[in-house]
VOPAGU-2260 file (C-alpha; in pm, 1 decimal, decimal comma):
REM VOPAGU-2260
SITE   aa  ch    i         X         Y         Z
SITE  UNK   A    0    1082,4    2822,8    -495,8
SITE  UNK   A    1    1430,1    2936,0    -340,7
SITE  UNK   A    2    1536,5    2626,2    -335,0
SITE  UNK   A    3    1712,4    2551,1    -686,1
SITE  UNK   A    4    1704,5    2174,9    -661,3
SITE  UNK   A    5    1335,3    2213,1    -594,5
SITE  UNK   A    6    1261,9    2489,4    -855,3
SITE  UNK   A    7    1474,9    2254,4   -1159,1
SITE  UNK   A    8    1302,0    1944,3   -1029,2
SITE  UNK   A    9     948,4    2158,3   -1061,4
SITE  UNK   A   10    1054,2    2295,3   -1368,4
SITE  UNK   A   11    1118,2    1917,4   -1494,0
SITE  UNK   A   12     765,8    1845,5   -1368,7
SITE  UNK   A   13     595,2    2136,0   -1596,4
SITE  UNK   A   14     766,2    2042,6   -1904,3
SITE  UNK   A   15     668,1    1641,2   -1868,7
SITE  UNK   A   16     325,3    1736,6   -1816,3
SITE  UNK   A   17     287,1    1993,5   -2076,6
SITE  UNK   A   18     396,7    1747,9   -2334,6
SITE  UNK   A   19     209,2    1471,4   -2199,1
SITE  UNK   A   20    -117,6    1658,6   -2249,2
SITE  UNK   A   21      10,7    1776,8   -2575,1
SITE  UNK   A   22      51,5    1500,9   -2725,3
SITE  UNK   A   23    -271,5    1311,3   -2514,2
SITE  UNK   A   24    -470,9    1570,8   -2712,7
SITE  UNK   A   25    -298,7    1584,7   -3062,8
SITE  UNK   A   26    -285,6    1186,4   -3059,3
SITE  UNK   A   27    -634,3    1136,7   -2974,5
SITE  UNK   A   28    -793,1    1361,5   -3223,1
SITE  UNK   A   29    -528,6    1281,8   -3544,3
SITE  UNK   A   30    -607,2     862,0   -3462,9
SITE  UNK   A   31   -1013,6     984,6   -3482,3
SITE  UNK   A   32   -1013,1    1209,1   -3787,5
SITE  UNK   A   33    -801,5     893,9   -3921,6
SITE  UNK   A   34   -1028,9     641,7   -3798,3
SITE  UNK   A   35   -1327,3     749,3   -3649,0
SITE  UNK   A   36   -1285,3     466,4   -3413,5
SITE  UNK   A   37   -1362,7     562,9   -2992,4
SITE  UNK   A   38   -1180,7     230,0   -2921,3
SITE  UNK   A   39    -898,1     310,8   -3062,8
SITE  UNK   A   40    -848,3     677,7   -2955,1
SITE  UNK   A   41    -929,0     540,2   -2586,9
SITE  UNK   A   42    -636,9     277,4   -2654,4
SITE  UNK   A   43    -386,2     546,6   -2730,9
SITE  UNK   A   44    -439,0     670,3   -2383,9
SITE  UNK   A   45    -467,9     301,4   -2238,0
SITE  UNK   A   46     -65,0     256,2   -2416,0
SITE  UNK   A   47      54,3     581,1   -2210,9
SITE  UNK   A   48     -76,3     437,0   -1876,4
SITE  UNK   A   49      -5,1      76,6   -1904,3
SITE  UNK   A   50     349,6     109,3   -1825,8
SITE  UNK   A   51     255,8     231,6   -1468,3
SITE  UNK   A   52      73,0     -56,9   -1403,4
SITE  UNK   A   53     285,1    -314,8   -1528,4
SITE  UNK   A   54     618,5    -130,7   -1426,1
SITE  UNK   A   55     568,1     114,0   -1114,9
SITE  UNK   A   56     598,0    -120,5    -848,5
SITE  UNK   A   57     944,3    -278,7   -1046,5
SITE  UNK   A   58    1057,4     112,9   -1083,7
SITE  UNK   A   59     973,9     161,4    -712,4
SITE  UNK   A   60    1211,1    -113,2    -639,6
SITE  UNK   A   61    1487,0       3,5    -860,0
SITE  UNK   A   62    1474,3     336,5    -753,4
SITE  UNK   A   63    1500,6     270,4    -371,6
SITE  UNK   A   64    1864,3      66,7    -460,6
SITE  UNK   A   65    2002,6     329,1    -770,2
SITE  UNK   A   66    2094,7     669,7    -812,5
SITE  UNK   A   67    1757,0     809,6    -872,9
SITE  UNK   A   68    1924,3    1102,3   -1060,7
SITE  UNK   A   69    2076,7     891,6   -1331,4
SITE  UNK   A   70    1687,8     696,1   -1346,4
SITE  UNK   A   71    1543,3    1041,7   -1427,6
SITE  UNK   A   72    1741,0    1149,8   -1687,6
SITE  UNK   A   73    1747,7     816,9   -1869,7
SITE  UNK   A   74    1340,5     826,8   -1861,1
SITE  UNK   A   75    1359,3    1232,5   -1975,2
SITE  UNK   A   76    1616,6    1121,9   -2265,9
SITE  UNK   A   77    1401,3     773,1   -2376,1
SITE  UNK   A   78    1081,6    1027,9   -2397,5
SITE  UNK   A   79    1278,4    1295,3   -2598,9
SITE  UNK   A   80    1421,7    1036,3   -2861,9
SITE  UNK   A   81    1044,8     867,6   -2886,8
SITE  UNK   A   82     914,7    1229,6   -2988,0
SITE  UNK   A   83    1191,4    1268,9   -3186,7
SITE  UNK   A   84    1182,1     968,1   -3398,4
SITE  UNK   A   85     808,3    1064,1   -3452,7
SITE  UNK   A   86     827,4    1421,0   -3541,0
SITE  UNK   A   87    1084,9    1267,2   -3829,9
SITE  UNK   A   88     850,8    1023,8   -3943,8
SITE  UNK   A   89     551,0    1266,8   -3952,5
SITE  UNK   A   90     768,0    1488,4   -4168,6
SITE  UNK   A   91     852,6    1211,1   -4387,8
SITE  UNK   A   92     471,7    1165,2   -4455,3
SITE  UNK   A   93     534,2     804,9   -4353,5
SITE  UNK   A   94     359,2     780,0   -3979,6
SITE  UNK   A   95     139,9     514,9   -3942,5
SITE  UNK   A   96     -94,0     414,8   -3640,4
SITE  UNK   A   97     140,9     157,3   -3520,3
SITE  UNK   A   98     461,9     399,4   -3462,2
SITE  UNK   A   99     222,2     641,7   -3274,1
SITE  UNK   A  100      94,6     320,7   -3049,6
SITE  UNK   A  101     447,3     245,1   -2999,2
SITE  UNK   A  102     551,5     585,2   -2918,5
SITE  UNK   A  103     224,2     620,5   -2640,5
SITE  UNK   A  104     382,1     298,0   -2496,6
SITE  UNK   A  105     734,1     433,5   -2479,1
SITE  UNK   A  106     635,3     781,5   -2291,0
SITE  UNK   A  107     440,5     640,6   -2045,3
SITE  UNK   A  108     750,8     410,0   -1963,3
SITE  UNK   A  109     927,5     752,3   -1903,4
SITE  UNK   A  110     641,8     880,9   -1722,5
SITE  UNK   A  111     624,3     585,0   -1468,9
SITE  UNK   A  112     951,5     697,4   -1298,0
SITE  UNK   A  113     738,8    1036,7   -1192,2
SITE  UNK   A  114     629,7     912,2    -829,7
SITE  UNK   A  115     928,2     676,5    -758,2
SITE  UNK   A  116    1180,8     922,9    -918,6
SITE  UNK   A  117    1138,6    1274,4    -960,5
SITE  UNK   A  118     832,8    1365,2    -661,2
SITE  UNK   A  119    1059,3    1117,8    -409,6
SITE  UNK   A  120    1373,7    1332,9    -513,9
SITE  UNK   A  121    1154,2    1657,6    -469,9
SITE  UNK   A  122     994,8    1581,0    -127,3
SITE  UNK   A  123    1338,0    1459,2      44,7
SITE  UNK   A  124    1496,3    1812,5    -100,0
SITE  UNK   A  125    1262,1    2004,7      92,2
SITE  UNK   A  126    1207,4    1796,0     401,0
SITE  UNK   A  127     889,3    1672,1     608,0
SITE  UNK   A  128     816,8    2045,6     725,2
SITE  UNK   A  129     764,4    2198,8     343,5
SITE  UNK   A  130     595,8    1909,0     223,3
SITE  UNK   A  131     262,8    1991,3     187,9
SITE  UNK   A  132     318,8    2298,5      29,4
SITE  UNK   A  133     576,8    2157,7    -192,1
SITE  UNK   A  134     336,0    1880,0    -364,3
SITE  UNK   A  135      91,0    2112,7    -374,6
SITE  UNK   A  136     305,6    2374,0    -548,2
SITE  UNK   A  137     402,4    2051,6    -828,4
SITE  UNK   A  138      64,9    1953,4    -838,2
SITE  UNK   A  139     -50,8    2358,7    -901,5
SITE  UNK   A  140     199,3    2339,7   -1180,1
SITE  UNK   A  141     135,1    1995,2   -1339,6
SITE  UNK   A  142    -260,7    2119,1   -1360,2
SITE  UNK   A  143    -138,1    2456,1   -1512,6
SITE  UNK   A  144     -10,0    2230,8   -1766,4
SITE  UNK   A  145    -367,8    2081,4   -1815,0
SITE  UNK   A  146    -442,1    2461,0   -1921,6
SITE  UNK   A  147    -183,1    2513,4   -2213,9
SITE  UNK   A  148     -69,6    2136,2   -2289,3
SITE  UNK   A  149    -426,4    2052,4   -2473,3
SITE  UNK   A  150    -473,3    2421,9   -2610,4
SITE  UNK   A  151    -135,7    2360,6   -2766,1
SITE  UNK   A  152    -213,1    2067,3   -2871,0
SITE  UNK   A  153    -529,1    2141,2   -3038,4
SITE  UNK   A  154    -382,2    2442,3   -3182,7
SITE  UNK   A  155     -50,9    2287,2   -3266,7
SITE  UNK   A  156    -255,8    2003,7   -3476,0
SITE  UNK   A  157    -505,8    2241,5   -3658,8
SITE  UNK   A  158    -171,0    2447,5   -3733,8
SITE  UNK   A  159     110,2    2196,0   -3879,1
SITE  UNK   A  160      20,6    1868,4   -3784,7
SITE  UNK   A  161     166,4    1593,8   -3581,1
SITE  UNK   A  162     503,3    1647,1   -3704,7
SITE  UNK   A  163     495,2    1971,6   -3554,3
SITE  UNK   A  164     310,6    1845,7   -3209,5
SITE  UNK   A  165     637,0    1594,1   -3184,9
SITE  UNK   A  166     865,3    1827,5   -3294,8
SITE  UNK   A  167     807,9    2070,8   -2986,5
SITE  UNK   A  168     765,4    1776,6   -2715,2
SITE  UNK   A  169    1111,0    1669,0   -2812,6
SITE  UNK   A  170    1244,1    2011,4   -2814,0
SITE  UNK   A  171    1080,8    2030,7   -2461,5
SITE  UNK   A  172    1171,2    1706,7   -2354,4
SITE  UNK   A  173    1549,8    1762,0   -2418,9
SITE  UNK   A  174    1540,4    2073,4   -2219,6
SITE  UNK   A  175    1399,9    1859,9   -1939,3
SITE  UNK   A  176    1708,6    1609,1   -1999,2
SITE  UNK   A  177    1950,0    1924,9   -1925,9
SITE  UNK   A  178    1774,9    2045,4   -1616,0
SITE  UNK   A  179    1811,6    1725,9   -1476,5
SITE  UNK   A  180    2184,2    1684,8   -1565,1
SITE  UNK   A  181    2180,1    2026,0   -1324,5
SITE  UNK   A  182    2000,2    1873,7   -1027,2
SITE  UNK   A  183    2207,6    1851,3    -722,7
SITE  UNK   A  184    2133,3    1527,1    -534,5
SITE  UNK   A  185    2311,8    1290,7    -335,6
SITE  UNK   A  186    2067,4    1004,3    -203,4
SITE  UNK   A  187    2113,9     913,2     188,5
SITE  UNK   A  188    2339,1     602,7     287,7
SITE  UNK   A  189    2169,6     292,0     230,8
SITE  UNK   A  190    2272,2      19,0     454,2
SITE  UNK   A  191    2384,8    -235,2     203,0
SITE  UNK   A  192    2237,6    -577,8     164,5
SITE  UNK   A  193    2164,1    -807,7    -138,2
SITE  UNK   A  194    1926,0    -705,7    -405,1
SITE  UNK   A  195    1626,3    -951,9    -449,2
SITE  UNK   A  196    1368,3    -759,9    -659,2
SITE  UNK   A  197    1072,2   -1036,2    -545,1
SITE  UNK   A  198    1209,1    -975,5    -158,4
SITE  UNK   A  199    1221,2    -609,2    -159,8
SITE  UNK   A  200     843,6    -583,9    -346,4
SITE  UNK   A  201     724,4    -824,5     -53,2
SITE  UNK   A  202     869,5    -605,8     226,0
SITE  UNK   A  203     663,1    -327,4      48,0
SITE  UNK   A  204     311,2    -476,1      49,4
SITE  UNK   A  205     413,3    -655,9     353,4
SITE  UNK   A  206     425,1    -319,1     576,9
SITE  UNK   A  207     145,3    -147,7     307,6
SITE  UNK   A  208    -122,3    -417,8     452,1
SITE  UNK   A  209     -33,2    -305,3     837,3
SITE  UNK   A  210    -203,0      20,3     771,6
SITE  UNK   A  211    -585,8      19,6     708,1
SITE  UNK   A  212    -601,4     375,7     627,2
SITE  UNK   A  213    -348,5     391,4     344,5
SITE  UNK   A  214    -469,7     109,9     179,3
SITE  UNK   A  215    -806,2     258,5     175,1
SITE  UNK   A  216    -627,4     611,3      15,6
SITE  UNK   A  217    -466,0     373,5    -244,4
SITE  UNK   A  218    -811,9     230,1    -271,1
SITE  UNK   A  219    -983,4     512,0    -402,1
SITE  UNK   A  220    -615,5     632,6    -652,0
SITE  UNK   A  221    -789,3     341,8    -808,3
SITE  UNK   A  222   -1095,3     407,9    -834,4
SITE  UNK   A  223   -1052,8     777,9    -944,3
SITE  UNK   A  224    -826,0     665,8   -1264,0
SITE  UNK   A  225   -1065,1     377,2   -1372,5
SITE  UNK   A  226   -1397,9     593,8   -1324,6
SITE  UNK   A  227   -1274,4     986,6   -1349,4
SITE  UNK   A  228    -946,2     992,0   -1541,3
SITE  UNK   A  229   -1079,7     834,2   -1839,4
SITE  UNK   A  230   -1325,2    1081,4   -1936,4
SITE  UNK   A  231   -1009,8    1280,4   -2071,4
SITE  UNK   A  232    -945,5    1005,4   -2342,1
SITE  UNK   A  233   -1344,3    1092,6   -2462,9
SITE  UNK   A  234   -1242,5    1445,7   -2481,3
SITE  UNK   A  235   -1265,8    1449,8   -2859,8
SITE  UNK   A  236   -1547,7    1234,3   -2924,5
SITE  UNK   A  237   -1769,1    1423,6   -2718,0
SITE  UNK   A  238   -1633,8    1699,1   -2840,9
SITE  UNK   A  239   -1758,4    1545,4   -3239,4
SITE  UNK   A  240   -2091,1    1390,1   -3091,7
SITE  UNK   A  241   -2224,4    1621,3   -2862,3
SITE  UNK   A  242   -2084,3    2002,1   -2881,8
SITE  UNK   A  243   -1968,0    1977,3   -3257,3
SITE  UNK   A  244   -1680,6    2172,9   -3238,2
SITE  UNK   A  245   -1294,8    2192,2   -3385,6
SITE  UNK   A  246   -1005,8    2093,2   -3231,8
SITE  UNK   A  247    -886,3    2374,9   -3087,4
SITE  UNK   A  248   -1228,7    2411,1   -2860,4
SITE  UNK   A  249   -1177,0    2042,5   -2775,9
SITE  UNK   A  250    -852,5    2145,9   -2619,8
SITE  UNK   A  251    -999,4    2420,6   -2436,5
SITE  UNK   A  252   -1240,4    2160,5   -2265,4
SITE  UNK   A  253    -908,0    2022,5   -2115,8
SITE  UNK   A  254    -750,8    2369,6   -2032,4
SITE  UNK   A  255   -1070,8    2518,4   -1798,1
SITE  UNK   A  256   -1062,0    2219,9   -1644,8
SITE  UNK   A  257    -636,3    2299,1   -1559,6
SITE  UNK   A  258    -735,9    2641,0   -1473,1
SITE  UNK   A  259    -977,8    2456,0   -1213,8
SITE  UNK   A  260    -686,7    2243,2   -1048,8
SITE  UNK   A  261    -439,7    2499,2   -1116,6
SITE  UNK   A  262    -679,7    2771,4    -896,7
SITE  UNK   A  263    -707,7    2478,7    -625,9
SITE  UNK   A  264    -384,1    2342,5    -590,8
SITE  UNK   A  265    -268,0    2709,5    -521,7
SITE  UNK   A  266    -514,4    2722,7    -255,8
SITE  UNK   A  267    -442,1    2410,6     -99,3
SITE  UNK   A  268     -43,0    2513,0     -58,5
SITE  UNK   A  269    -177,2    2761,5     171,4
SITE  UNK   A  270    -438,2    2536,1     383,1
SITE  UNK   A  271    -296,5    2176,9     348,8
SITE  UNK   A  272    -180,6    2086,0     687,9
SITE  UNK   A  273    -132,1    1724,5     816,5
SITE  UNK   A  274    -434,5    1695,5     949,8
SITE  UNK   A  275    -619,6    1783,8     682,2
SITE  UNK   A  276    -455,7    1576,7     437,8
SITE  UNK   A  277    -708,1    1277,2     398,3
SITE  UNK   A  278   -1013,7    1502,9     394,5
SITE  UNK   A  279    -877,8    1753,9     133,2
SITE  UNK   A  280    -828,7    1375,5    -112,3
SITE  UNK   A  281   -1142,9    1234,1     -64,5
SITE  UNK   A  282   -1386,3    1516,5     -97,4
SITE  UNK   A  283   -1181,1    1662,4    -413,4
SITE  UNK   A  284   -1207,9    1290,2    -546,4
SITE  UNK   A  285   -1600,0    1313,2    -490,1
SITE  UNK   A  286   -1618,4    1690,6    -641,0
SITE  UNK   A  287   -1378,1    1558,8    -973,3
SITE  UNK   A  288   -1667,6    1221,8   -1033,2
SITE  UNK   A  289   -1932,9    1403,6    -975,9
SITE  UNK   A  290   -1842,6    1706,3   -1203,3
SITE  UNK   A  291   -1760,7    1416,3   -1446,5
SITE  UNK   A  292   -2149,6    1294,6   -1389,1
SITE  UNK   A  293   -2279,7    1686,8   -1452,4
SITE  UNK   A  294   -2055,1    1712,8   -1769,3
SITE  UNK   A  295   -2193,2    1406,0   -1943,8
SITE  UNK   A  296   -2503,1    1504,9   -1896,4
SITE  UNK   A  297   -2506,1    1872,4   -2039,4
SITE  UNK   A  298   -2543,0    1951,4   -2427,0
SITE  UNK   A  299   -2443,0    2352,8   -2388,2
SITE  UNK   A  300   -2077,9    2377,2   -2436,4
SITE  UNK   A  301   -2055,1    2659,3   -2227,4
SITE  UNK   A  302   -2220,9    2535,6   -1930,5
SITE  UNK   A  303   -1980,8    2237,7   -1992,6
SITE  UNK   A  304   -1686,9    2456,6   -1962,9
SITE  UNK   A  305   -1820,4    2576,1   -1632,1
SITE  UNK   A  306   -1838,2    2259,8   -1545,0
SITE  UNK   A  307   -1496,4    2122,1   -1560,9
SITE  UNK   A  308   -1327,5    2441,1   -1438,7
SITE  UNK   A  309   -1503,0    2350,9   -1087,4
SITE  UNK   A  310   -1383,4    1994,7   -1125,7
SITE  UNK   A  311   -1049,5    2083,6   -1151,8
SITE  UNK   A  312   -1078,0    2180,9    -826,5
SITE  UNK   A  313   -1144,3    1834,3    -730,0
SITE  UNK   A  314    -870,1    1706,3    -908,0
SITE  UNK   A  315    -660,3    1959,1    -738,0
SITE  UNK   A  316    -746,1    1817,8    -378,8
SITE  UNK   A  317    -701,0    1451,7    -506,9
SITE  UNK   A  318    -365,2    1496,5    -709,3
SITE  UNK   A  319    -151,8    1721,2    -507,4
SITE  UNK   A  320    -271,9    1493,9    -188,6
SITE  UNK   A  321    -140,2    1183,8    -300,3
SITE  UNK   A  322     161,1    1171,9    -297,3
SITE  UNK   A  323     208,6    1385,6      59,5
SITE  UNK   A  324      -7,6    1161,6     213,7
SITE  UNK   A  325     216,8     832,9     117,9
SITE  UNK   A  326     552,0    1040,2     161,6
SITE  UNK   A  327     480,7    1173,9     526,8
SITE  UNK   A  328     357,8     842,8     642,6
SITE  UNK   A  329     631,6     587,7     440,8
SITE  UNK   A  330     944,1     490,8     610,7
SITE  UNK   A  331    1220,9     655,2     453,8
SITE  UNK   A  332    1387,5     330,5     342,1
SITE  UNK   A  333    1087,1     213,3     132,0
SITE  UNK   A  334     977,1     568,8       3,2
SITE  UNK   A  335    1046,0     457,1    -328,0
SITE  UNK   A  336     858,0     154,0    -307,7
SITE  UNK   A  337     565,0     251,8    -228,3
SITE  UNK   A  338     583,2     537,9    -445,1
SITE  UNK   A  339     585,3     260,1    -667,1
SITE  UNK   A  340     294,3      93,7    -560,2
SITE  UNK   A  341      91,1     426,9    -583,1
SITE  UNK   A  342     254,1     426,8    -929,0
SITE  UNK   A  343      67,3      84,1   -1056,7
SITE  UNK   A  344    -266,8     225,8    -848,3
SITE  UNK   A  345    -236,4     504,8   -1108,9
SITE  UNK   A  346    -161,0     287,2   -1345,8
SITE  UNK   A  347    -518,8      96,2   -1323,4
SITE  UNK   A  348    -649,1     407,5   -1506,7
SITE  UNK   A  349    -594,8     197,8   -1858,3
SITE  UNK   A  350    -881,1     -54,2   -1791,1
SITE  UNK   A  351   -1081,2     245,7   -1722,5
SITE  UNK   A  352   -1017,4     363,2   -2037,8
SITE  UNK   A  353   -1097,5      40,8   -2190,8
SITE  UNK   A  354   -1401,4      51,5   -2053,0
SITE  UNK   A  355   -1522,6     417,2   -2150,9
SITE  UNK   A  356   -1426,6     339,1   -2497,2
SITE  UNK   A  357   -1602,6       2,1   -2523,3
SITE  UNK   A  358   -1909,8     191,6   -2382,1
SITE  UNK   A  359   -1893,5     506,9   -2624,1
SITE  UNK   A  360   -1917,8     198,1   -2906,5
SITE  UNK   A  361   -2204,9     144,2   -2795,9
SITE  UNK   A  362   -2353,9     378,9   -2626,4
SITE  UNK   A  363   -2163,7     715,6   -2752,9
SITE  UNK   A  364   -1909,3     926,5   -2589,0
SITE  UNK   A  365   -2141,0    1104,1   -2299,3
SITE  UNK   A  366   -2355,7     811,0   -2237,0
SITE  UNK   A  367   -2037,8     640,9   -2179,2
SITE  UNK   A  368   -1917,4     920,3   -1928,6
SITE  UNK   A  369   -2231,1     905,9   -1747,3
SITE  UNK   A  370   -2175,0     541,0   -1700,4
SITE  UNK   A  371   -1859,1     566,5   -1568,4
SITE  UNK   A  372   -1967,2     836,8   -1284,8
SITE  UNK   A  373   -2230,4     661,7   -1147,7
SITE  UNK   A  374   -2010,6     350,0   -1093,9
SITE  UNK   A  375   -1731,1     580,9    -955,6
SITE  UNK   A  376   -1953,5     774,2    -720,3
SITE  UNK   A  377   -2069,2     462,5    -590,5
SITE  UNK   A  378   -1741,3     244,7    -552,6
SITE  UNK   A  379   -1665,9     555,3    -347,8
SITE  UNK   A  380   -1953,8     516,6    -104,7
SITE  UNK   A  381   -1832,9      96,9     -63,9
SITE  UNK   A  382   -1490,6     228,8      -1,9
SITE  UNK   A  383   -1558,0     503,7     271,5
SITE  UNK   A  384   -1843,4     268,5     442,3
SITE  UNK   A  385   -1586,8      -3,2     443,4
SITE  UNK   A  386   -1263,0     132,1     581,6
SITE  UNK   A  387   -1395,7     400,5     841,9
SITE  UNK   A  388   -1025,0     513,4     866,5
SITE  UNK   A  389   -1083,0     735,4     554,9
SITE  UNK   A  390   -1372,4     901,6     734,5
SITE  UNK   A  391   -1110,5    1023,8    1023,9
């Protein structure tokens, strides 16, 4: 925390992901009460994450051959003017489901520079030797978001409506453009050769497939944001259905799960050493499904808090590992790009949300959730059976 590039760059990191769960949690519950429609609350969150998955790898690419500085403050400024032009036309009394399907689409294009961008700018400031502790510290802080970002949200919403919910993300947002005007970075020397965006992805996957065990680790990114991740989009149908409650206490389902991964993440920045690194991900991506499982099964609101606080703890170990784990073991020269490819892994996460809303159609929210565990906890099992590495 010293270091000032690392503390703006961390400081970046809190304000995205306040206002992404902000506005995850205001969007989701104004597109219910306005349609009382699963689907299409679970396709708000399916706009956000699409852009990972159809752009990461591309972004990856780009990032590894421009100035990454000017790529993050043109993704910080595009999310600002989207919540912006939003806030205006909630105030107008003129916002319509379209514009806020637009504007999902248009900050999760900002957000898919995160990996390839801001956390590859982050990790070379502070070197291999602080590098656990580093991604654990931005991971701590992006889950402490998880604790105030939905409260906000819910409480933001109940108070003044969406145009106030946009109005403080781009307040927030534009803060974020001016810390990153004040980072001081200077990439290393590329040798320079001919850009070729097909070539370059190629020479990505082509040295990704050499290496069992990170293939397996992108494996189960995968599998956590199409069978875990999702259950946030559900958030306030369940919290409708099952628990009956107002917006404000669907928030707070969000938030105790933060304080969860918050509480973790700190601990892992004191424990996470190399060798630890693969067993700290897959047994906090076990605890986060399974914790999924209990909560989908419980009708006491309380014991559902409980609940989610402890699998925040498993989101912890899978979120802050991620990254460290492809950093330390990527060749500096094609960081970016496989940041990028860890970027459209992520960005898998919308079909999972397709899926959980298709099934709370039909089934209901926590039926839906349940659904969605049980495959998760066993495309797990396939996964660690299959590619022993992960087991080492």
């Amino acid at each position: 925390m010293a270091d000032p590039t690392f503390r703006k760059l961390w400081l970046i990191g809190v304000l995205m992901g306040a206002m992404r769960w902000l506005e995850l949690l205001a969007v989701g519950v104004w597109v219910y009460d306005l349609t009382d429609s699963p689907v299409l609350v679970a396709l708000m969150t399916l706009l956000r994450m699409l852009p990972m998955a159809l752009f990461g790898s591309v972004t990856g690419v780009i990032a590894d051959r421009l100035d990454r500085k000017l790529l993050l403050i043109f993704s910080l400024a595009l999310m600002c003017g989207t919540a912006g032009a939003l806030a205006l036309s909630a105030w107008a009394g003129t916002l319509a489901l379209w514009q806020v399907a637009l504007g999902a689409f248009l900050s999760g294009l900002g957000w898919s520079t995160d990996l390839p961008v801001r956390r590859t700018i982050l990790a070379e400031s502070v070197g291999q030797g602080r590098l656990g502790p580093a991604m654990s510290m931005d991971s701590a802080s992006n889950n402490a978001t998880r604790m105030v970002g939905p409260i906000a949200g819910g409480g933001l919403y109940a108070a003044i409506g969406m145009a106030g919910t946009y109005g403080v993300a781009a307040l927030f947002y534009g803060v974020a453009v001016l810390l990153a005007c004040l980072v001081a970075y200077r990439a290393a020397e590329k040798e320079p050769r001919p850009f070729t965006l097909l070539g370059d992805l190629r020479e990505g996957f082509a040295w990704l497939r050499k290496s069992q065990a990170l293939m397996g680790h992108l494996g189960i990114t995968v599998i956590v944001n199409l069978f875990a991740f999702p259950y946030a989009s559900m958030a306030p149908v369940v919290g409708r259905e099952t628990f009956e409650i107002d917006p404000v206490r669907i928030g707070l389902l969000l938030t105790v799960e933060g304080a969860g991964a918050f509480a973790g993440a700190m601990l892992i920045a004191f424990v996470a050493t190399p060798d630890r690194y693969r067993r700290i991900y897959l047994w906090g991506s076990v605890l986060f499904v399974a914790c999924i499982l209990g909560f989908s099964l419980v009708t006491s609101y309380g014991l559902a808090l409980a609940i989610l606080a402890v699998g925040g703890f498993g989101i912890a170990g899978f979120a802050s590992m991620q990254s460290a784990i492809m950093f330390s073991e990527a060749p500096p020269e094609i960081r970016s790009r496989l940041m990028g490819i860890l970027s459209v892994c992520i960005g898998s996460g919308p079909l999972g949300v397709l899926h959980v809303g298709w099934l709370a159609s039909h089934l209901g929210g926590s039926a839906a959730l349940t659904v969605i565990a049980l495959e998760g906890l066993v495309a797990i099992a396939v996964l660690v059976w299959r590619v022993p590495e992960l087991r080492r």
